[in-house]
mmCIF file of the N, C-alpha and C atoms, coordinates in Angstrom:
data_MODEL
# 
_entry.id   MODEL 
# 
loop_
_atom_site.group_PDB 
_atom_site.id 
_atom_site.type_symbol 
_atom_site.label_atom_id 
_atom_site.label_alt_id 
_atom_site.label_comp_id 
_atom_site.label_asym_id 
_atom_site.label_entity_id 
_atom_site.label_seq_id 
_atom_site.pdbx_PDB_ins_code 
_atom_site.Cartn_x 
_atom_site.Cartn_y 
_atom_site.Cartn_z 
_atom_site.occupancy 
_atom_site.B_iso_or_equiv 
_atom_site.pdbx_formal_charge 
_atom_site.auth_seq_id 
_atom_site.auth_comp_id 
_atom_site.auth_asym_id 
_atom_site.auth_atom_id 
_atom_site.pdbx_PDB_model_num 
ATOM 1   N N  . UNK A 1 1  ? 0.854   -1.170  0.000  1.00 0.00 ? 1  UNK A N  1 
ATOM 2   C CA . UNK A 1 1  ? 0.000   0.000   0.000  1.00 0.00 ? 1  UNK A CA 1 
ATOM 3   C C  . UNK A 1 1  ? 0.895   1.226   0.000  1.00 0.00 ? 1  UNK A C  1 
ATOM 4   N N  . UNK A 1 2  ? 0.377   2.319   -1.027 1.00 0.00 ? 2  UNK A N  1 
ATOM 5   C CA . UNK A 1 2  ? 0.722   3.578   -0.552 1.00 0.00 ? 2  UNK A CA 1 
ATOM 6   C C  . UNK A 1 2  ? 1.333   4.084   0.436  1.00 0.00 ? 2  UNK A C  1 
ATOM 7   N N  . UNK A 1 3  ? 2.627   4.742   0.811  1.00 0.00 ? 3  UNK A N  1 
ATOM 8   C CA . UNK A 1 3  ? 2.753   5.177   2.432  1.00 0.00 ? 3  UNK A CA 1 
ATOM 9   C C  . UNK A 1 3  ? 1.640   6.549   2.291  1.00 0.00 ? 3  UNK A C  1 
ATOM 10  N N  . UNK A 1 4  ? 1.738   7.325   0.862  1.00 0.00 ? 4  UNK A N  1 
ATOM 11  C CA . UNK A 1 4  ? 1.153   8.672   1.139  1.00 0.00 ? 4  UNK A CA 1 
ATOM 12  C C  . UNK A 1 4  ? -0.352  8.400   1.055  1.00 0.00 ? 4  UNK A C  1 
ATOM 13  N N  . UNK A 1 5  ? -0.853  7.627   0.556  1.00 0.00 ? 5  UNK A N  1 
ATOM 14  C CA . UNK A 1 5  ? -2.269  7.410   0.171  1.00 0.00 ? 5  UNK A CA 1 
ATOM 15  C C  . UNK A 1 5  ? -2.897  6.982   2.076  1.00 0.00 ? 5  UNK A C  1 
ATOM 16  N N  . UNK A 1 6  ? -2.045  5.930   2.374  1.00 0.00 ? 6  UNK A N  1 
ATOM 17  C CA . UNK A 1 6  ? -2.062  5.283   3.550  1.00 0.00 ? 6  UNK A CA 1 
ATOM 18  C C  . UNK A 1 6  ? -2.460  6.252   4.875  1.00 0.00 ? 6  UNK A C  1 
ATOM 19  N N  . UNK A 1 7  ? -1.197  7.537   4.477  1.00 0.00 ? 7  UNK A N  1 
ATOM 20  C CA . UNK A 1 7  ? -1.049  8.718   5.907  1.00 0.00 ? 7  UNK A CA 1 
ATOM 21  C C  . UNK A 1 7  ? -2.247  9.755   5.748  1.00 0.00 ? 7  UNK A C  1 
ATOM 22  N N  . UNK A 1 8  ? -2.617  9.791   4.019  1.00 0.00 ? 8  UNK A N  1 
ATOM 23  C CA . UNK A 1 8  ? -3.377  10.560  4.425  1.00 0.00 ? 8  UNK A CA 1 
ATOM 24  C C  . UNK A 1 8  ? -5.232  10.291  4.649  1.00 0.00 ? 8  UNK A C  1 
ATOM 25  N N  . UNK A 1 9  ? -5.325  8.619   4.383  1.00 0.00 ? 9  UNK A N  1 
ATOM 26  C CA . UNK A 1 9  ? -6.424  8.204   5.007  1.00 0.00 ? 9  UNK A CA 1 
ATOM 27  C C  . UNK A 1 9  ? -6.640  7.518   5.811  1.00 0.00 ? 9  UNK A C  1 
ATOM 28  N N  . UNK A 1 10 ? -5.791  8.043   6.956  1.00 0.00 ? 10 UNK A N  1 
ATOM 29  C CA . UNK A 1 10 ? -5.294  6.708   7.923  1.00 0.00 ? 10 UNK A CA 1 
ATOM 30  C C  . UNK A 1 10 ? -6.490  7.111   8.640  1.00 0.00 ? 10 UNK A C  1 
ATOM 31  N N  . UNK A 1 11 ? -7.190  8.370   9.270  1.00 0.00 ? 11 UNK A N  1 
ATOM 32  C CA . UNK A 1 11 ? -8.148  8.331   9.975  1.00 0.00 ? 11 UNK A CA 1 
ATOM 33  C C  . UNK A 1 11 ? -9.426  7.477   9.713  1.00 0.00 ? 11 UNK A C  1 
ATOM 34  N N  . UNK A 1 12 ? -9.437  7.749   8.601  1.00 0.00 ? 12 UNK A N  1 
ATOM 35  C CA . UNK A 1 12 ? -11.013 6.732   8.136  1.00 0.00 ? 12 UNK A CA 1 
ATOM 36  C C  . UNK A 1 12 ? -10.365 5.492   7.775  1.00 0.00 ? 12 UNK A C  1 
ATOM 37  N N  . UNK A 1 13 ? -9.540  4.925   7.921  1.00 0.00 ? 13 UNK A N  1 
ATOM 38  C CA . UNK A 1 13 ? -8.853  3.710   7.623  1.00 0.00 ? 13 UNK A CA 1 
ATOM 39  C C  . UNK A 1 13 ? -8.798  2.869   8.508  1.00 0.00 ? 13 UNK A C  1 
ATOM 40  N N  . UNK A 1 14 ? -8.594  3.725   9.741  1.00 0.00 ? 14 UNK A N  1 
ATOM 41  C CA . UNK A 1 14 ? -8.593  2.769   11.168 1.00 0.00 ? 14 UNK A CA 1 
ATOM 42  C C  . UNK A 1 14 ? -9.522  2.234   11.477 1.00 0.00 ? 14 UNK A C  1 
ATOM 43  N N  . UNK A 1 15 ? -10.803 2.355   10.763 1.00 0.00 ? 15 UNK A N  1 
ATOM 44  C CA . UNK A 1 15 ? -12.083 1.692   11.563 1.00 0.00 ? 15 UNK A CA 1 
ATOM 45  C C  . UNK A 1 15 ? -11.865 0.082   10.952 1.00 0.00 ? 15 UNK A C  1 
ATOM 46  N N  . UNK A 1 16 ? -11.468 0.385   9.320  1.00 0.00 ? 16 UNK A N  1 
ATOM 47  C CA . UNK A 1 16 ? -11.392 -0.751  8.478  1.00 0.00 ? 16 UNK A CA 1 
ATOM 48  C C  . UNK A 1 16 ? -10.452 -1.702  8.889  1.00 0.00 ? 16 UNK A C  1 
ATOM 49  N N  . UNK A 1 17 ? -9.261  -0.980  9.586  1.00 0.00 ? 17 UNK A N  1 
ATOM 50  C CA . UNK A 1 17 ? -8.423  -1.962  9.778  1.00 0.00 ? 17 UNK A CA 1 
ATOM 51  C C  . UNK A 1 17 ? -8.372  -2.634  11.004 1.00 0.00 ? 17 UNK A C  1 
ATOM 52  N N  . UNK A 1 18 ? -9.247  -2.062  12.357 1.00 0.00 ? 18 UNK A N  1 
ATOM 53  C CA . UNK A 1 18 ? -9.635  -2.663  13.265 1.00 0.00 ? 18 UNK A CA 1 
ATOM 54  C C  . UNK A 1 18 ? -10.505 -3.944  12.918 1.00 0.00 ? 18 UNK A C  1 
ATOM 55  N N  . UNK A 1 19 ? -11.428 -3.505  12.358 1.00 0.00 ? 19 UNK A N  1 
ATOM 56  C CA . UNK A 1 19 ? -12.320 -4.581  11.614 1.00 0.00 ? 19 UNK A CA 1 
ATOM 57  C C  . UNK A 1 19 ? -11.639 -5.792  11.036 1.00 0.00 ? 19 UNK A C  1 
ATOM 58  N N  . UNK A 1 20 ? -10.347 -5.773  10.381 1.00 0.00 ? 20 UNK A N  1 
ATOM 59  C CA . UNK A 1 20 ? -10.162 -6.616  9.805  1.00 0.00 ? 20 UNK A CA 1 
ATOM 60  C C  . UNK A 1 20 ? -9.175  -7.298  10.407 1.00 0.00 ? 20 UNK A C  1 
ATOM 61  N N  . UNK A 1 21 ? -8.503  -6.541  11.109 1.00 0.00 ? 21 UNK A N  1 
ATOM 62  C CA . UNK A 1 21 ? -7.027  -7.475  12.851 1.00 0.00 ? 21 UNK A CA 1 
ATOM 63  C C  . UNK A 1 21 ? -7.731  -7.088  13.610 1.00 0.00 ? 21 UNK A C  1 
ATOM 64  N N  . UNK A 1 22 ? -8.798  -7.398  14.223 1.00 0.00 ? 22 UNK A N  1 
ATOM 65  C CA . UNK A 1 22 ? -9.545  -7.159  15.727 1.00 0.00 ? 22 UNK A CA 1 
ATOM 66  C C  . UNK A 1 22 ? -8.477  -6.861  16.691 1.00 0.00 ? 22 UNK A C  1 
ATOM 67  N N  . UNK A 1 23 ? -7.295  -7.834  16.701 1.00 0.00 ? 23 UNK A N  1 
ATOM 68  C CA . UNK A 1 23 ? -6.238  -7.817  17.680 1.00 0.00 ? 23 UNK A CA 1 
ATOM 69  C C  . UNK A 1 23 ? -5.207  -6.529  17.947 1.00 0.00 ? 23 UNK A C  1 
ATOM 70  N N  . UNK A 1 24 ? -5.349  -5.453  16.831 1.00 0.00 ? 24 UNK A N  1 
ATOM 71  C CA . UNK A 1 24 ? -4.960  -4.484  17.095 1.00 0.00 ? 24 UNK A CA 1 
ATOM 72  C C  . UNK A 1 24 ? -5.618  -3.547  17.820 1.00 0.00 ? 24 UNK A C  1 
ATOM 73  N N  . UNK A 1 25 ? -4.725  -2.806  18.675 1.00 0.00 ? 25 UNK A N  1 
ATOM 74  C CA . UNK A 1 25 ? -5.324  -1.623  19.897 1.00 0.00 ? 25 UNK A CA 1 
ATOM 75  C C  . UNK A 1 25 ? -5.211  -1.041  19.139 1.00 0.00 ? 25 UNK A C  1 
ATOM 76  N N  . UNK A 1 26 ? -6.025  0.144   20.107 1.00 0.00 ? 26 UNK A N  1 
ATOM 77  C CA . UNK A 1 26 ? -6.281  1.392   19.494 1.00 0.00 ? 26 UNK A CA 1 
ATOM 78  C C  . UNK A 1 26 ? -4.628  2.576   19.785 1.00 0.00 ? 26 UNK A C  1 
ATOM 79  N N  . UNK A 1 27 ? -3.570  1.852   20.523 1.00 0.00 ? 27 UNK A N  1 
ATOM 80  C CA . UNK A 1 27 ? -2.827  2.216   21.051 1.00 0.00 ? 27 UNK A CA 1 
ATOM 81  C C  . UNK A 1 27 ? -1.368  2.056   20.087 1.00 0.00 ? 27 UNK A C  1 
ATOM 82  N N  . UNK A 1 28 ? -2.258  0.635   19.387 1.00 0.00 ? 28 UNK A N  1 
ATOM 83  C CA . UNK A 1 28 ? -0.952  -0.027  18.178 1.00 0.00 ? 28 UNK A CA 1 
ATOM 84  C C  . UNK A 1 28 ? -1.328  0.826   16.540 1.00 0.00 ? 28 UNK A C  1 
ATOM 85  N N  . UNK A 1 29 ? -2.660  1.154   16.553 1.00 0.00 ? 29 UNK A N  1 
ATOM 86  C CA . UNK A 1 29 ? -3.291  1.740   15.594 1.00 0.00 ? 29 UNK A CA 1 
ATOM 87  C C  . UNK A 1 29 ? -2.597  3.366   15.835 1.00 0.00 ? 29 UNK A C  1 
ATOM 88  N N  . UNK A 1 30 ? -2.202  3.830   16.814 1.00 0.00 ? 30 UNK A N  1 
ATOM 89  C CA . UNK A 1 30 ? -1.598  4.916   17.033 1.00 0.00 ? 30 UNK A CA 1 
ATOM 90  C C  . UNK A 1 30 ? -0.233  5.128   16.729 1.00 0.00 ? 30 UNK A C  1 
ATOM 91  N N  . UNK A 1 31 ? 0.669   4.022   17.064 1.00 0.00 ? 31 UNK A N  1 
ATOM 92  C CA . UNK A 1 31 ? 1.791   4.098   16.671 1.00 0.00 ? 31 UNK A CA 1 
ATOM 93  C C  . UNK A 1 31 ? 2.110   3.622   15.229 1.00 0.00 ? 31 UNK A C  1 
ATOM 94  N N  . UNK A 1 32 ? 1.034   3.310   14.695 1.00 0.00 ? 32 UNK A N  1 
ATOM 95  C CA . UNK A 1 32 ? 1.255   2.800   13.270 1.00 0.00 ? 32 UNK A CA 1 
ATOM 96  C C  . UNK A 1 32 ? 1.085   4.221   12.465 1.00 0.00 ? 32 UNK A C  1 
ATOM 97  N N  . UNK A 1 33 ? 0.005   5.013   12.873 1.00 0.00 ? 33 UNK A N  1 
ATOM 98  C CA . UNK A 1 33 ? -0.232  6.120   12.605 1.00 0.00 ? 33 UNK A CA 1 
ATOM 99  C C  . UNK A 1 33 ? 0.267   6.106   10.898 1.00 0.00 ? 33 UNK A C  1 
ATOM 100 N N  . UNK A 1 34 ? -0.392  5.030   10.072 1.00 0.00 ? 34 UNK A N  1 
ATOM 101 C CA . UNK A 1 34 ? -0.477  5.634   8.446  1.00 0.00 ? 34 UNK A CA 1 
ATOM 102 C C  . UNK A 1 34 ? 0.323   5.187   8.036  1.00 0.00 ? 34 UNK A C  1 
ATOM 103 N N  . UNK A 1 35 ? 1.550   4.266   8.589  1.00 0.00 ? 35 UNK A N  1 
ATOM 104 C CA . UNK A 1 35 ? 2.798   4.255   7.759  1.00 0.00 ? 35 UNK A CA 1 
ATOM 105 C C  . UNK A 1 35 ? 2.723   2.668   7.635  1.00 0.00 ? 35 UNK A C  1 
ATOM 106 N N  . UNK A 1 36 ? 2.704   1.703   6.543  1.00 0.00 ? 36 UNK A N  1 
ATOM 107 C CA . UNK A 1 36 ? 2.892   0.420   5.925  1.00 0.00 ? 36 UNK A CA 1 
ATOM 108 C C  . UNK A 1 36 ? 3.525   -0.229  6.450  1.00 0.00 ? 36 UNK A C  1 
ATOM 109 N N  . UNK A 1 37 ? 4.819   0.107   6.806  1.00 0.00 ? 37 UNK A N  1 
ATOM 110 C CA . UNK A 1 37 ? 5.943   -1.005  7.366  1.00 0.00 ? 37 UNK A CA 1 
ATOM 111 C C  . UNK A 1 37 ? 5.656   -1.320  8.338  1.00 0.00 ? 37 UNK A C  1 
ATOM 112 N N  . UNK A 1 38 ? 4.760   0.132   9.641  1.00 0.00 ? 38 UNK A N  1 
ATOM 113 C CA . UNK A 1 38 ? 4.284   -0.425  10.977 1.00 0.00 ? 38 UNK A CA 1 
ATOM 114 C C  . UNK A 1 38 ? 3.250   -1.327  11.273 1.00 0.00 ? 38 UNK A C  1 
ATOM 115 N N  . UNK A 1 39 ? 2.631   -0.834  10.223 1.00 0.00 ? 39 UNK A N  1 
ATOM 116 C CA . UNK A 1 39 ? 1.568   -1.979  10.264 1.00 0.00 ? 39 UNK A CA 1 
ATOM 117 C C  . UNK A 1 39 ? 1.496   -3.405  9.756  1.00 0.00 ? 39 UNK A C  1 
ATOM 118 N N  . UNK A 1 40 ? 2.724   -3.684  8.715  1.00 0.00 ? 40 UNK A N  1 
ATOM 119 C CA . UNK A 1 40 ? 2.888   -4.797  8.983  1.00 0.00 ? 40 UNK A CA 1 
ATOM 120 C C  . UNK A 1 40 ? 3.245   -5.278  9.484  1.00 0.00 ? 40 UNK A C  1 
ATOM 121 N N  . UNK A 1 41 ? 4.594   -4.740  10.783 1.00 0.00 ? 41 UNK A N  1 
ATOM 122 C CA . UNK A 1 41 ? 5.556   -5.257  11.555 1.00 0.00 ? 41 UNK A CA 1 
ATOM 123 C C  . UNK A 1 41 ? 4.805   -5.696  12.632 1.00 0.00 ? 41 UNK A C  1 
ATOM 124 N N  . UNK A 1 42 ? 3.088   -4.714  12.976 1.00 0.00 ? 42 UNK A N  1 
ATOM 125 C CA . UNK A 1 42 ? 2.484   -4.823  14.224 1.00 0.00 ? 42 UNK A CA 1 
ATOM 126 C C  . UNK A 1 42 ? 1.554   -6.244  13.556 1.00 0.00 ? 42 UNK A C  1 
ATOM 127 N N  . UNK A 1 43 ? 1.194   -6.143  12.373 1.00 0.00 ? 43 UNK A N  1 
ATOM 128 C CA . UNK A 1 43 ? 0.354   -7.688  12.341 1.00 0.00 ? 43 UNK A CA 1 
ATOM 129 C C  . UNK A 1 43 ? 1.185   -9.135  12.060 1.00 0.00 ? 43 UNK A C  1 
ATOM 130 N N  . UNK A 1 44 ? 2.977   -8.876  12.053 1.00 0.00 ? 44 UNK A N  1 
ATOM 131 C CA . UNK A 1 44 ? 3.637   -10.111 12.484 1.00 0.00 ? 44 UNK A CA 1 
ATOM 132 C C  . UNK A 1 44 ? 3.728   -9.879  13.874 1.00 0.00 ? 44 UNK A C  1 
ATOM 133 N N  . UNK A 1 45 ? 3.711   -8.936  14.843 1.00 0.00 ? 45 UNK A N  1 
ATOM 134 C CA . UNK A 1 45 ? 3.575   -9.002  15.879 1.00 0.00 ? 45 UNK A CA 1 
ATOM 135 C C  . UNK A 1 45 ? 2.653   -10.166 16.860 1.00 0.00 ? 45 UNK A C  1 
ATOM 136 N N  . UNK A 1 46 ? 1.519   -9.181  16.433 1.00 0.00 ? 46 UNK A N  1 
ATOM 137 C CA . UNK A 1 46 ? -0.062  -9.550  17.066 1.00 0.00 ? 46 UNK A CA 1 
ATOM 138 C C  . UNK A 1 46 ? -0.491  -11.514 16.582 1.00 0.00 ? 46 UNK A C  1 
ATOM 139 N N  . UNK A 1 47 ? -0.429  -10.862 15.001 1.00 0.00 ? 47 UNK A N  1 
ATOM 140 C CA . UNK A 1 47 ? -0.774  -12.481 14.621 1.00 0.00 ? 47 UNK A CA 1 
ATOM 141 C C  . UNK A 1 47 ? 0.445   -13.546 14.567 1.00 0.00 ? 47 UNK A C  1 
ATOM 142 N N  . UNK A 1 48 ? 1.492   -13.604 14.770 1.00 0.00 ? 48 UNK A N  1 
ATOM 143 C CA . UNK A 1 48 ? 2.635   -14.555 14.290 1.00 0.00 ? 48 UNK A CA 1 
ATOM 144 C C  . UNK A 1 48 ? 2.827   -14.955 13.192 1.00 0.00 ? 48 UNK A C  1 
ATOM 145 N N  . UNK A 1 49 ? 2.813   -13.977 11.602 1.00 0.00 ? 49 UNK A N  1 
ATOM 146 C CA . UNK A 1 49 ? 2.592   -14.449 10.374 1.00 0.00 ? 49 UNK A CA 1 
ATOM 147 C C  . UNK A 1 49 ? 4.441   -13.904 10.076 1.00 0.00 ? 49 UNK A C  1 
ATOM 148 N N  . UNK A 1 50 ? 4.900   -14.295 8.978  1.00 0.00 ? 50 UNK A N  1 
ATOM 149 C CA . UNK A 1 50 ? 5.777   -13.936 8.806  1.00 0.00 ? 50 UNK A CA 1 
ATOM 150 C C  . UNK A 1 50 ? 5.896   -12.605 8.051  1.00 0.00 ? 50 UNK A C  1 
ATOM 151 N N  . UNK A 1 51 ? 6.710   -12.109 7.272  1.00 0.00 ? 51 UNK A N  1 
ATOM 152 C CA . UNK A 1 51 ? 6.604   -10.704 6.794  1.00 0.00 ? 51 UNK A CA 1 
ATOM 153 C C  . UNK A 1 51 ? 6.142   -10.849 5.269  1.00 0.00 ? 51 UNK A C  1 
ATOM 154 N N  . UNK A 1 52 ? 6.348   -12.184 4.759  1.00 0.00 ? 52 UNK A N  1 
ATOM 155 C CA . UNK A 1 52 ? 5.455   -11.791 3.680  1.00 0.00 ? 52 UNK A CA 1 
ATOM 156 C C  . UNK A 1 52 ? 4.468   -12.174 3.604  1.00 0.00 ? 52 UNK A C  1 
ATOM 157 N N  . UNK A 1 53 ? 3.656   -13.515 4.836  1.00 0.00 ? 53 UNK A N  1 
ATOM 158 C CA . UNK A 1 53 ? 2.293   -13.174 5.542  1.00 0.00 ? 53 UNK A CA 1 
ATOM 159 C C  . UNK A 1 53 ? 1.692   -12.018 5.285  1.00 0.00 ? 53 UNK A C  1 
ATOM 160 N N  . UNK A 1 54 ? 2.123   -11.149 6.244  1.00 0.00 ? 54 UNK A N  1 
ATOM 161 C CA . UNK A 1 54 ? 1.816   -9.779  6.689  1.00 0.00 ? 54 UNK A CA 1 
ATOM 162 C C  . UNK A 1 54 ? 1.432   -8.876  5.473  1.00 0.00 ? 54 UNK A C  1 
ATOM 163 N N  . UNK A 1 55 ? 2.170   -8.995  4.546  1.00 0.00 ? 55 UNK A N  1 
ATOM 164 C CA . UNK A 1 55 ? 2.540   -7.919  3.371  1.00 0.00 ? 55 UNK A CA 1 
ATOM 165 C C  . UNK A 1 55 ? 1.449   -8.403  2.138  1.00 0.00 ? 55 UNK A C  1 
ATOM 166 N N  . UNK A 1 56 ? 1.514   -9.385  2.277  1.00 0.00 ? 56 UNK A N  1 
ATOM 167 C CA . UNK A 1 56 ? -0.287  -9.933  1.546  1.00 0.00 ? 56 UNK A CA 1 
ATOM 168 C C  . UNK A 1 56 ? -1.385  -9.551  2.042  1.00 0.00 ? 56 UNK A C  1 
ATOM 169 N N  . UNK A 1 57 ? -1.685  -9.630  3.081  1.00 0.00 ? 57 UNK A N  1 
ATOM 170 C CA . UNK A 1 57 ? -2.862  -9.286  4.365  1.00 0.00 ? 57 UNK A CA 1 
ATOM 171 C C  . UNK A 1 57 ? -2.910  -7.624  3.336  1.00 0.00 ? 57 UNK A C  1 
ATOM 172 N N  . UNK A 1 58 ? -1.651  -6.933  3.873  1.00 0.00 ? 58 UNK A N  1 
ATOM 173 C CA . UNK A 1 58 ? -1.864  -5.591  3.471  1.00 0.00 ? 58 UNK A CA 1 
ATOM 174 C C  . UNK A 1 58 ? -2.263  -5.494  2.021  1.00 0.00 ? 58 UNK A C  1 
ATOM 175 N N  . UNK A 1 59 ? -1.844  -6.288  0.977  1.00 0.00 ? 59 UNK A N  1 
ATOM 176 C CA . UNK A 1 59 ? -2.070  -6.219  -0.563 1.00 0.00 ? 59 UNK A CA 1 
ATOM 177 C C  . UNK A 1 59 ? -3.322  -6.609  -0.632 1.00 0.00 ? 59 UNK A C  1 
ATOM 178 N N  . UNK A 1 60 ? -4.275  -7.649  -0.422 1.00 0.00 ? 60 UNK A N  1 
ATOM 179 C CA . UNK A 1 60 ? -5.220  -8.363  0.267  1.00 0.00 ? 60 UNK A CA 1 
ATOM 180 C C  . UNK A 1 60 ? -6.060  -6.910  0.249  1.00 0.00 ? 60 UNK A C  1 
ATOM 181 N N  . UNK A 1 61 ? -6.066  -6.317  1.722  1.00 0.00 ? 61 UNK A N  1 
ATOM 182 C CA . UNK A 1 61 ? -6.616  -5.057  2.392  1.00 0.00 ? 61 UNK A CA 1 
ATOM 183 C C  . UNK A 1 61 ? -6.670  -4.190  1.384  1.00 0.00 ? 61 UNK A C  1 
ATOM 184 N N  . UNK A 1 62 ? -5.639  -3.603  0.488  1.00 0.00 ? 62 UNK A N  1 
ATOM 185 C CA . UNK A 1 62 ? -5.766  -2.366  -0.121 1.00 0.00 ? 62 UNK A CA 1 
ATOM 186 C C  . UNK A 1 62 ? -6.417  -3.228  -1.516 1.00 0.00 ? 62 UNK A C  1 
ATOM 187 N N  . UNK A 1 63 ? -6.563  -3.803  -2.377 1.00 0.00 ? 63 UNK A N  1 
ATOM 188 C CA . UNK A 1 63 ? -7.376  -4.339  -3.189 1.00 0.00 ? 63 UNK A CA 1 
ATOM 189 C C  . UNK A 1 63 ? -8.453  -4.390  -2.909 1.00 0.00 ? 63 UNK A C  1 
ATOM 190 N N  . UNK A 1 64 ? -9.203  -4.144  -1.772 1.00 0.00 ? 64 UNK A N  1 
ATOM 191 C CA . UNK A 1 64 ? -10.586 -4.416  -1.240 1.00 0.00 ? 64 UNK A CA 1 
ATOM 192 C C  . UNK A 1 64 ? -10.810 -2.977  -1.168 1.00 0.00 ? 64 UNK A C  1 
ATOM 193 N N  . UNK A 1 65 ? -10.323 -1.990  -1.170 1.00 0.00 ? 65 UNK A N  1 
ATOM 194 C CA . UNK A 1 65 ? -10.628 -0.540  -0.552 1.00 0.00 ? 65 UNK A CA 1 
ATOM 195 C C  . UNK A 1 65 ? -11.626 -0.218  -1.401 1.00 0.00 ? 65 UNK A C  1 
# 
């Protein structure tokens, strides 16, 4: 995904992406704050997927937008 597309709809983005990793806080959704790499690093975190797990999820996610 986009980093700039990402930062600048990260507000209305967060509902979608709660929705779709339940397991992310609203605290991890903060420090991700818009930027791609955090958010994938936080859903190998949360879920235990590896990084190119993760990086599909996100390709996955932004194909659905």
């Amino acid at each position: 995904m986009n980093d700039d597309i990402l930062k600048g709809k990260w507000k209305q983005l967060r509902g979608r992406v709660k929705e779709r990793w339940g397991n992310l806080t609203d605290d991890d959704l903060d420090v991700i704050d818009g930027h791609s790499e955090h958010l994938a690093g936080k859903l190998q975190e949360k879920y235990g997927w590896s990084k190119e797990k993760a990086q599909q999820e996100l390709r996955d996610f932004n194909d659905n937008l």
